[in-house]
C-alpha positions as CSV (number, residue, x, y, z in Angstrom):
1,X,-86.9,-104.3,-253.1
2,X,-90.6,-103.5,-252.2
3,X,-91.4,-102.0,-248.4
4,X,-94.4,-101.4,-246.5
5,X,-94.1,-98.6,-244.3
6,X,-96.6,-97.5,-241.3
7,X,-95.9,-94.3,-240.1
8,X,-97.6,-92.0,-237.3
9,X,-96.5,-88.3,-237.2
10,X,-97.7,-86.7,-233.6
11,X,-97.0,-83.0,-233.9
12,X,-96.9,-81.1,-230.6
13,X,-98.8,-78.5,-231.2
14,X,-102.3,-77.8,-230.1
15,X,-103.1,-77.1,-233.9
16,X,-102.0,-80.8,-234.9
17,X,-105.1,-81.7,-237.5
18,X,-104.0,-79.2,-240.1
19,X,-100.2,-80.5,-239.4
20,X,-100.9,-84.0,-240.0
21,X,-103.4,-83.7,-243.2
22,X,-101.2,-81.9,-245.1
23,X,-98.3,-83.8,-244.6
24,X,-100.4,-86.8,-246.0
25,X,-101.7,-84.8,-248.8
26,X,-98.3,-84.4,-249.7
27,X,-97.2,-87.9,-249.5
28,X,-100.2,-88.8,-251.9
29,X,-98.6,-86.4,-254.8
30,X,-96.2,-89.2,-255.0
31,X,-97.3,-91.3,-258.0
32,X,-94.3,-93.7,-257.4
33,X,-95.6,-95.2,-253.9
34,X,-99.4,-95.8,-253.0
35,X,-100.5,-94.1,-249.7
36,X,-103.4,-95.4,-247.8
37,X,-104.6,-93.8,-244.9
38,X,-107.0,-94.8,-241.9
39,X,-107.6,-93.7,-238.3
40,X,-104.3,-94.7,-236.6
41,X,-101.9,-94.3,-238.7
42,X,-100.7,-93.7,-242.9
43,X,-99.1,-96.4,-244.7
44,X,-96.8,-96.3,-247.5
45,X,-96.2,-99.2,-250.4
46,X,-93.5,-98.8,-252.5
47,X,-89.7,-99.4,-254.2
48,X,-87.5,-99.1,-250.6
49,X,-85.3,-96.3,-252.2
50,X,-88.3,-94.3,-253.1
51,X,-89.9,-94.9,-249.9
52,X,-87.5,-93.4,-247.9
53,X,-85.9,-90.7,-250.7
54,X,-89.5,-89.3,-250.0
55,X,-89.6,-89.5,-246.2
56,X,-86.7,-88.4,-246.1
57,X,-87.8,-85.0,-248.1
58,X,-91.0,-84.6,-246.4
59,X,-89.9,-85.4,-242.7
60,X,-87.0,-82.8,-243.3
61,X,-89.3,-80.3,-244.2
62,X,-91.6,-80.2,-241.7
63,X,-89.1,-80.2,-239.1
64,X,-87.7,-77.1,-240.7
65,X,-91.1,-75.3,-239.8
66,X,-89.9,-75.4,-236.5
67,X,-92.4,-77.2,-234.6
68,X,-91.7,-80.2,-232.3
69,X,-92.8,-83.3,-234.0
70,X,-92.3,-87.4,-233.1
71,X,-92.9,-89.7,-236.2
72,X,-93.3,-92.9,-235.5
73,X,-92.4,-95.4,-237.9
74,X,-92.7,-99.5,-238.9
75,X,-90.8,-101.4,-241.7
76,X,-91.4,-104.4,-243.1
77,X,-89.0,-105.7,-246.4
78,X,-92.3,-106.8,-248.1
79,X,-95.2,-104.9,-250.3
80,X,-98.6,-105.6,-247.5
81,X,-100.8,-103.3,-249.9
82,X,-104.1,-105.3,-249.3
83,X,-105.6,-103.7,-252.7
């Protein structure tokens, strides 16, 4: 099954740029999903066990670094890539 996924991460930190472009940077290594990313938020298009494999990966890493971080996330059961 194919997902769209919007997700926001809001690290709270005062150093949150550097926190939030890697993490995307990382999500785009991903050759299985397409990432597109605009002002708001980052969404992910993809096979749903892939989707969330990844995020599940990623998110558990960066809350290992210790900082406090809220990710905020939307689901649809549909691809919405525009492209």
């Amino acid at each position: 099954m194919k997902i769209s996924v919007e997700i926001s991460m809001y690290p709270l930190s005062e150093t949150y740029k550097p926190l939030i472009k890697a993490f995307i940077e990382r999500l785009k290594t991903y050759k299985e999903v397409v990432v597109e990313v605009n002002n708001m938020s980052t969404q992910i298009f993809g096979d749903y066990s892939t989707v969330f494999d990844i995020l599940k990966k990623e998110i558990k890493e960066e809350f290992h670094k210790g900082d406090k971080i809220i990710y905020v996330m939307k689901l649809i059961n549909t691809n919405l890539q525009k492209s």
